[in-house]
C-alpha positions, 0 to 999 in steps of 0.5 A: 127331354135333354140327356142332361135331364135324363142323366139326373132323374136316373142317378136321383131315382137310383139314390132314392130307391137306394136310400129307402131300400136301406132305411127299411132293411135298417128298420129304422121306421116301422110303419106297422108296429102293432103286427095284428093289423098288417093286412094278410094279403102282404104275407104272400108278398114275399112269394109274389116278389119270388114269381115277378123275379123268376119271369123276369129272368124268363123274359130277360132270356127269351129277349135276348134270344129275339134280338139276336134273331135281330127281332128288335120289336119283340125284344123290345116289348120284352124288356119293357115287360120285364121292367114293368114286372121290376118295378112291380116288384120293388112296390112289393118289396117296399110294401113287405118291408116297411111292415117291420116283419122281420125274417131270418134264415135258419141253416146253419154250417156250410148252406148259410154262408152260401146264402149269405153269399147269394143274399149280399151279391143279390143286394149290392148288384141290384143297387148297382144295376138299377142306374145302369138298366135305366140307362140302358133302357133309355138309349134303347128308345131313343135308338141310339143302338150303340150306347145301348149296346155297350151299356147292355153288356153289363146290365143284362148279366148283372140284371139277369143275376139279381132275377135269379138270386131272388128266387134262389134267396127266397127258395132259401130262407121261405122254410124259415117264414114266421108268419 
């Protein structure tokens, strides 16, 4: 596949994702406006969401502790899992969220404008990195090592952020879950 090709499938699934990530957090559609027929296993997707984001951030760790032993092998199957399990994870955000459940979190004083804090970084660097870690990926099995590098220096961290974010926003507003 050309870089060309790749170039635009990376920046259209990035717009996409964007653009139904928003819609539904606009609640602009609600797939599910009668609340008594979402199905219960949905309600545990938050804690599931919560889990896949944590074990990234394990593996996102552990891969960079194996490629700096040069075990580019092992890194690489790493950050594919990791992948996978984001990929995992945005099915599942998607699915909770096209519900029309809405949460909301209680604290109040100095603690909401932490988590408001943490909840906005979280959001806006997710929709940041998505493009650049699908570009990062993709130099990366092509082996072209340098770009990957170069690249890898500001997804992993940025990447890394958004999976500890999401816990620590789910820890946050999880005591205020209607449902």
């Amino acid at each position: 596949m050309s870089n060309k090709i790749i170039f635009r499938s990376i920046i259209g699934l990035s717009i996409f994702v964007t653009l139904v990530v928003t819609i539904l957090q606009a609640k602009i559609f609600n797939f599910f406006p009668d609340k008594s027929v979402i199905p219960a296993w949905v309600f545990f997707l938050p804690k599931l969401n919560a889990i896949l984001n944590g074990s990234c951030t394990i593996l996102l760790l552990i891969s960079l502790y194996f490629i700096k032993r040069g075990e580019v092998s092992i890194h690489k199957k790493l950050n594919i899992t990791a992948f996978l399990f984001s990929c995992l994870f945005l099915v599942s955000y998607i699915i909770f969220h096209s519900t029309g459940i809405v949460t909301y979190y209680g604290g109040s004083g100095t603690i909401k404008r932490v988590y408001y804090f943490i909840l906005i970084t979280h959001i806006i660097l997710a929709a940041i990195v998505l493009p650049v870690v699908l570009f990062s990926f993709s130099s990366g099995l092509q082996l072209q090592v340098e770009k990957h590098r170069k690249l890898v220096r500001w997804s992993y961290p940025v990447w890394l952020y958004v999976t500890i974010t999401g816990v620590i926003v789910y820890l946050m507003i999880s005591p205020y879950y209607t449902f």
